[in-house]
C-alpha positions as CSV (number, residue, x, y, z in Angstrom):
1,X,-24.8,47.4,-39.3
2,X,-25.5,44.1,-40.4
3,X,-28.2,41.9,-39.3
4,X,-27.2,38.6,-37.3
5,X,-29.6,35.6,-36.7
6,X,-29.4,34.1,-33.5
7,X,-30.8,30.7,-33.9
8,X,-32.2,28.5,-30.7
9,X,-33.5,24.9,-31.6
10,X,-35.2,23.6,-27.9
11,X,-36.5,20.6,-27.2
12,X,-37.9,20.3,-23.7
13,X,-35.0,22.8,-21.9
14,X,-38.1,25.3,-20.2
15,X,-36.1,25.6,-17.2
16,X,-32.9,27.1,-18.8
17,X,-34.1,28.6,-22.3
18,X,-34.9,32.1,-20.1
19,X,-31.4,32.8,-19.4
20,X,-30.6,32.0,-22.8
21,X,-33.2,34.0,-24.7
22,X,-31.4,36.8,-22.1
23,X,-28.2,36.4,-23.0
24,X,-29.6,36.6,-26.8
25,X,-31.3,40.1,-26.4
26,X,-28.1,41.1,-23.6
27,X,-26.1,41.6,-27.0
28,X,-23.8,44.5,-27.3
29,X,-24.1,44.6,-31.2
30,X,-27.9,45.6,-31.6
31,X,-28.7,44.8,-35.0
32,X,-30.2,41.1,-34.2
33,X,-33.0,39.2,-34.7
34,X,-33.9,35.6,-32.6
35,X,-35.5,32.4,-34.2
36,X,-36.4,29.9,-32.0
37,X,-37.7,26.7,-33.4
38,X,-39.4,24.5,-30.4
39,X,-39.3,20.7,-31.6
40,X,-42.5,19.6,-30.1
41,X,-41.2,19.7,-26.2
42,X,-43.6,18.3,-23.9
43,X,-42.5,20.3,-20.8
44,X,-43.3,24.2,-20.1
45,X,-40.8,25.5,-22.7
46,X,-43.6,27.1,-25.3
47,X,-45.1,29.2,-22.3
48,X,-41.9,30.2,-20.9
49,X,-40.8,31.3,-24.2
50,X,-44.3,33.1,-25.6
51,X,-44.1,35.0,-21.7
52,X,-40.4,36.1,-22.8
53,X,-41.6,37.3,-26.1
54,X,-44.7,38.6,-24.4
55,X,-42.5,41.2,-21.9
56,X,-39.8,41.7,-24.7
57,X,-42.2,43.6,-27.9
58,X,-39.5,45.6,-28.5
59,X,-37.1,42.6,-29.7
60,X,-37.7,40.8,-32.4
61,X,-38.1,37.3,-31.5
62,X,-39.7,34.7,-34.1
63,X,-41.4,31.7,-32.7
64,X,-42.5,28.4,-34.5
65,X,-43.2,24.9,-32.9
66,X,-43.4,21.6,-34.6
67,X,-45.9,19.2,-33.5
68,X,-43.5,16.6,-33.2
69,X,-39.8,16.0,-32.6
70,X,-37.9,16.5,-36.4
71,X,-34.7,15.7,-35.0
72,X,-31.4,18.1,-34.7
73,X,-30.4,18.5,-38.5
74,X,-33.8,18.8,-39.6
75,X,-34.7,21.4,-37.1
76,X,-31.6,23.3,-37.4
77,X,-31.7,23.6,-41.6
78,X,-35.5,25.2,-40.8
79,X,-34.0,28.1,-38.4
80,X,-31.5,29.1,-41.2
81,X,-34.4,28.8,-43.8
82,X,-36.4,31.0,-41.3
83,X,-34.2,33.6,-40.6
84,X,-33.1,36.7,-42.5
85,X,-30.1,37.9,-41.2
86,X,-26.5,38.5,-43.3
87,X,-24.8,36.1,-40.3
88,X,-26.0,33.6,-38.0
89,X,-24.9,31.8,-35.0
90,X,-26.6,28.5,-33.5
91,X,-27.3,28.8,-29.2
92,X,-28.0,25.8,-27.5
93,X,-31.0,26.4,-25.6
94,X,-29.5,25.4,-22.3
95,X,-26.2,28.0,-22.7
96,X,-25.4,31.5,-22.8
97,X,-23.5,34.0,-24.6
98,X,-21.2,36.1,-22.9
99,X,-22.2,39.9,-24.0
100,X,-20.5,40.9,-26.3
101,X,-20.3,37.1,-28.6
102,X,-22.0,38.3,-31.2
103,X,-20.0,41.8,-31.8
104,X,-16.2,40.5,-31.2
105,X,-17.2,37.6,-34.0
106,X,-18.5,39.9,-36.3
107,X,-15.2,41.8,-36.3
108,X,-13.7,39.4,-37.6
109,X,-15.6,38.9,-40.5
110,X,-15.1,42.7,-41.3
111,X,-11.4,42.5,-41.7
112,X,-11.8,42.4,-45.5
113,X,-11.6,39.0,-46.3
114,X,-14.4,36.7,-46.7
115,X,-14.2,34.3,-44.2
116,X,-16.9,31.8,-43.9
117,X,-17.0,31.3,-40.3
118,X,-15.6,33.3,-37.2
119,X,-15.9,31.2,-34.3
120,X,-13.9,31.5,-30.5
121,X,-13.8,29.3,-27.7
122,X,-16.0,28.9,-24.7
123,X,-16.5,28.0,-20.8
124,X,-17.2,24.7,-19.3
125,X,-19.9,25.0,-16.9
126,X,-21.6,22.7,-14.5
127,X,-25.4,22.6,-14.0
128,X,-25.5,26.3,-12.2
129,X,-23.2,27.7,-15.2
130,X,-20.3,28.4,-13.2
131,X,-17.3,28.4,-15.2
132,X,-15.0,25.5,-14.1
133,X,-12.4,25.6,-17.0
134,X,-12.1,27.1,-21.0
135,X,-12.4,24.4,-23.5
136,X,-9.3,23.4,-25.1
137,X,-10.8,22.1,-28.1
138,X,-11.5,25.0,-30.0
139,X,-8.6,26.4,-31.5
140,X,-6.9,28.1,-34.5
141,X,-6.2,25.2,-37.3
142,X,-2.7,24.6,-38.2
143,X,-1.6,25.8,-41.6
144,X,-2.2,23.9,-44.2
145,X,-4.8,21.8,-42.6
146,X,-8.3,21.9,-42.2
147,X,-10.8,21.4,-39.3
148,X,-10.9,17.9,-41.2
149,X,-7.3,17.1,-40.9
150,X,-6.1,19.2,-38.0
151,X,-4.1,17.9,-35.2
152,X,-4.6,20.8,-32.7
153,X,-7.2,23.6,-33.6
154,X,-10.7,23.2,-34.3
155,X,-13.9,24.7,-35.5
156,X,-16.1,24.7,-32.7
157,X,-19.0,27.0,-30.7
158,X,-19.4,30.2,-30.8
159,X,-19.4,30.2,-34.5
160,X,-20.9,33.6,-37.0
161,X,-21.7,32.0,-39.6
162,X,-21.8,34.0,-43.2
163,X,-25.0,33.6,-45.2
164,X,-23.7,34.1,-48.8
165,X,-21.4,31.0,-47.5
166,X,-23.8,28.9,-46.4
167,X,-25.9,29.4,-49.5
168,X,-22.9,28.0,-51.7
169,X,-22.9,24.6,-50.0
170,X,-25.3,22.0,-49.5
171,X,-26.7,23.4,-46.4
172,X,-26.9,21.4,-43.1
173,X,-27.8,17.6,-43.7
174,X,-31.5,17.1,-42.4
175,X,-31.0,13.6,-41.6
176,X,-28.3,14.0,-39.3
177,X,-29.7,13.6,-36.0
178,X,-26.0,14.5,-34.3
179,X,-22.8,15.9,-35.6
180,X,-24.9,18.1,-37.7
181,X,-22.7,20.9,-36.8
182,X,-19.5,19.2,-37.4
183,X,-21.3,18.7,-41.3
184,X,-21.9,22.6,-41.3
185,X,-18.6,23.5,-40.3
186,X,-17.1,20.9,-42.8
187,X,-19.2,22.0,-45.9
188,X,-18.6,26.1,-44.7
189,X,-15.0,25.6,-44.8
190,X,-14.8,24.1,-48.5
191,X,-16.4,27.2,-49.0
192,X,-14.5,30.0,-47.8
193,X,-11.5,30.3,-45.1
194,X,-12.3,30.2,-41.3
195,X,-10.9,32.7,-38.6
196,X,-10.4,32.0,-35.5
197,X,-11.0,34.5,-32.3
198,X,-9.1,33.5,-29.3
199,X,-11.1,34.4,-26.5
200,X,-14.0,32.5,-24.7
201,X,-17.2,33.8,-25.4
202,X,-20.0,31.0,-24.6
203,X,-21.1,29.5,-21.6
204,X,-21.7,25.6,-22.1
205,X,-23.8,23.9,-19.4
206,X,-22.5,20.4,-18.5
207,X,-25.5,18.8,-17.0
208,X,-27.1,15.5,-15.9
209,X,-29.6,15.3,-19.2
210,X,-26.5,15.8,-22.4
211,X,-24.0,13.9,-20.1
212,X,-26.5,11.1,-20.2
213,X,-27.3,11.1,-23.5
214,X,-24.3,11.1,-25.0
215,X,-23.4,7.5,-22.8
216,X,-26.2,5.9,-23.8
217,X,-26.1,7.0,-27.5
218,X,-21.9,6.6,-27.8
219,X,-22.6,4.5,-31.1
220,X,-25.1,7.0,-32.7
221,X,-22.8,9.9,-32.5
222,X,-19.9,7.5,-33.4
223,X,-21.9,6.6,-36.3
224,X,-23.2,9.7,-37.1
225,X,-19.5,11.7,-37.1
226,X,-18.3,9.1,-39.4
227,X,-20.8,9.7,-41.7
228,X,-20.0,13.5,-41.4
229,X,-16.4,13.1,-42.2
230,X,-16.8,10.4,-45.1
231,X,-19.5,12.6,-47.1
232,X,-16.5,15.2,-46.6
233,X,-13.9,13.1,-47.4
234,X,-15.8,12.1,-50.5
235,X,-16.0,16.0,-51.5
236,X,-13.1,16.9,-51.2
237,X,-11.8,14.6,-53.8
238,X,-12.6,16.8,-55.9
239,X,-11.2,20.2,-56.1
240,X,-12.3,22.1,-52.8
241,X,-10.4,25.3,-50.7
242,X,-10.1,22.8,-47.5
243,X,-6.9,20.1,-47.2
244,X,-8.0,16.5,-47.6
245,X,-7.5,13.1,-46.2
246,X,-5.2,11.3,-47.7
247,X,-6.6,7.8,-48.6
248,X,-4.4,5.7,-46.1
249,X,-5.6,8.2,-43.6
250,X,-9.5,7.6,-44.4
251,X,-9.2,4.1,-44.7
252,X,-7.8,3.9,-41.0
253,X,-10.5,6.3,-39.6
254,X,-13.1,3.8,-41.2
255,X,-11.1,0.8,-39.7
256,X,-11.3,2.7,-36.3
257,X,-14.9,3.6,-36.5
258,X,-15.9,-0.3,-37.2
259,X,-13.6,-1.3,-34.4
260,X,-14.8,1.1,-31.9
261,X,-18.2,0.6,-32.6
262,X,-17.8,-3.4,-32.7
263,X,-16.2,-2.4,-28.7
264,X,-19.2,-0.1,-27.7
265,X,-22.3,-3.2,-29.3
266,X,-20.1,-6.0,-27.7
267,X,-20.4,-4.7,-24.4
268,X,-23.9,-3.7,-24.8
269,X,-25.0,-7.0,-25.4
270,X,-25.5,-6.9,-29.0
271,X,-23.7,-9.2,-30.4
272,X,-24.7,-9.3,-33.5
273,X,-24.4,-5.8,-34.5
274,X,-21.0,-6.2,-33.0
275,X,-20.4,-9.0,-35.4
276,X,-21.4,-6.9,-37.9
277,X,-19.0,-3.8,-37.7
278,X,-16.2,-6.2,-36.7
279,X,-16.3,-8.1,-40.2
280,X,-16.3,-4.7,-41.5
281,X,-13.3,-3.9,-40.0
282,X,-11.5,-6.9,-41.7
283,X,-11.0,-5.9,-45.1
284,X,-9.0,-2.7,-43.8
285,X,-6.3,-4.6,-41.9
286,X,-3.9,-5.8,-44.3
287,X,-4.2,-2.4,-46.6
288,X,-3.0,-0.7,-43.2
289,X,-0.8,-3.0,-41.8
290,X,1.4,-2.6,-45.7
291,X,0.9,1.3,-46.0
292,X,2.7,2.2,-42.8
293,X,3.7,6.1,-42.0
């Protein structure tokens, strides 16, 4: 059977990362190894995970800490360089996998075609991780798009991950401090075709700390997913397996980026950086206001 990597970058997530190294080694396909890569948390999480490696010889569970924070792209390029396995899957350290995650995606990447990713949907969950709804998001991509240009399906977690796939793209951008996985799926898909598996099988927890974070930092990911999708659009000008944006459609996602982000520092207070995107902006209007769809 092959070997699967389940990867687990934590930062600071002690009081959940227990039931996710669980649901890691609760795997009905066997054949797995766990990396976890601790980005220098300054709560309990290194003890709690040693104790689970402690009480669990028989798995094989590798364990690395940084001294300091590295950031999300950076620390999830180091678990893929770490592990070994012929697939891998990314678990947020504060979610679960439901038991048999690892085995229905691998199925799919044994029907005889070479897809790059496999990936399903999962549960929305509130603090306790009881399921209050299946995401909608995830989804099979239309034909003839791509998770770039779809209207309806996307790419999304869980997602099995082939190694010989990943080895033929750039490999995940260590910069990116968010929407590194939207730059995985994008440069994985250039690659190889995707397949998707329509059943849930991953438990997000929606909780007080991400919900947070992703208010205060609504510019960051804004900035960062616009980064993600120009370096693809960029690629894909050249000849590539994944559909394309055409150029009227990539000049109004950067018009809508600068807009929205002009929106979010303009009612932060910052006017300046406001200013800033909103001149940006500018040159885009007339090109889209004469190349109407």
């Amino acid at each position: 059977m092959p070997l699967v990597s389940i990867l687990i970058a934590n930062l600071d997530n002690g009081q959940y990362i227990r039931q996710t190294l669980n649901s890691a080694i609760s795997q009905t396909h066997r054949d797995i190894e766990i990396v976890v890569v601790d980005d220098g948390s300054s709560d309990n999480s290194a003890q709690v995970i040693q104790q689970f490696i402690d009480t669990h010889k028989g798995t094989t569970i590798y364990f690395h800490r940084n001294d300091a924070p590295a950031g999300c792209g950076r620390i999830k390029r180091q678990l893929v360089e770490l592990s070994h396995g012929d697939y891998f899957i990314f678990l947020d350290p504060e979610d679960t996998f439901t038991p048999d995650a690892v085995a229905t995606l691998l199925a799919g990447h044994q029907r005889g075609i070479e897809y790059s990713i496999v990936y399903g949907t999962h549960y929305l969950c509130d603090e306790q991780l009881q399921v209050q709804s299946v995401s909608t998001y995830p989804g099979a991509i239309p034909e003839g798009q791509s998770h770039l240009t779809s209207t309806a399906g996307h790419i999304s977690a869980p997602a099995l991950c082939r190694r010989s796939c990943y080895k033929r793209t750039e490999g995940i951008n260590p910069t990116f401090y968010v929407a590194e996985d939207q730059d995985l799926y994008l440069k994985m898909e250039e690659v190889a075709p995707v397949l998707y598996v329509d059943r849930p099988l991953y438990y997000y927890r929606h909780h007080d700390h991400n919900t947070s974070w992703n208010n205060s930092h609504r510019a960051v990911n804004l900035k960062y997913l616009h980064k993600v999708r120009a370096a693809a659009y960029q690629r894909r000008c050249a000849s590539t397996m994944a559909t394309n944006l055409t150029r009227i459609q990539y000049q109004r996602e950067c018009f809508s980026y600068h807009l929205m982000s002009y929106n979010i520092y303009r009612r932060q207070h910052n006017p300046l950086t406001a200013l800033g995107h909103l001149l940006s902006a500018l040159p885009y209007l007339p090109y889209l206001k004469n190349h109407q769809s």
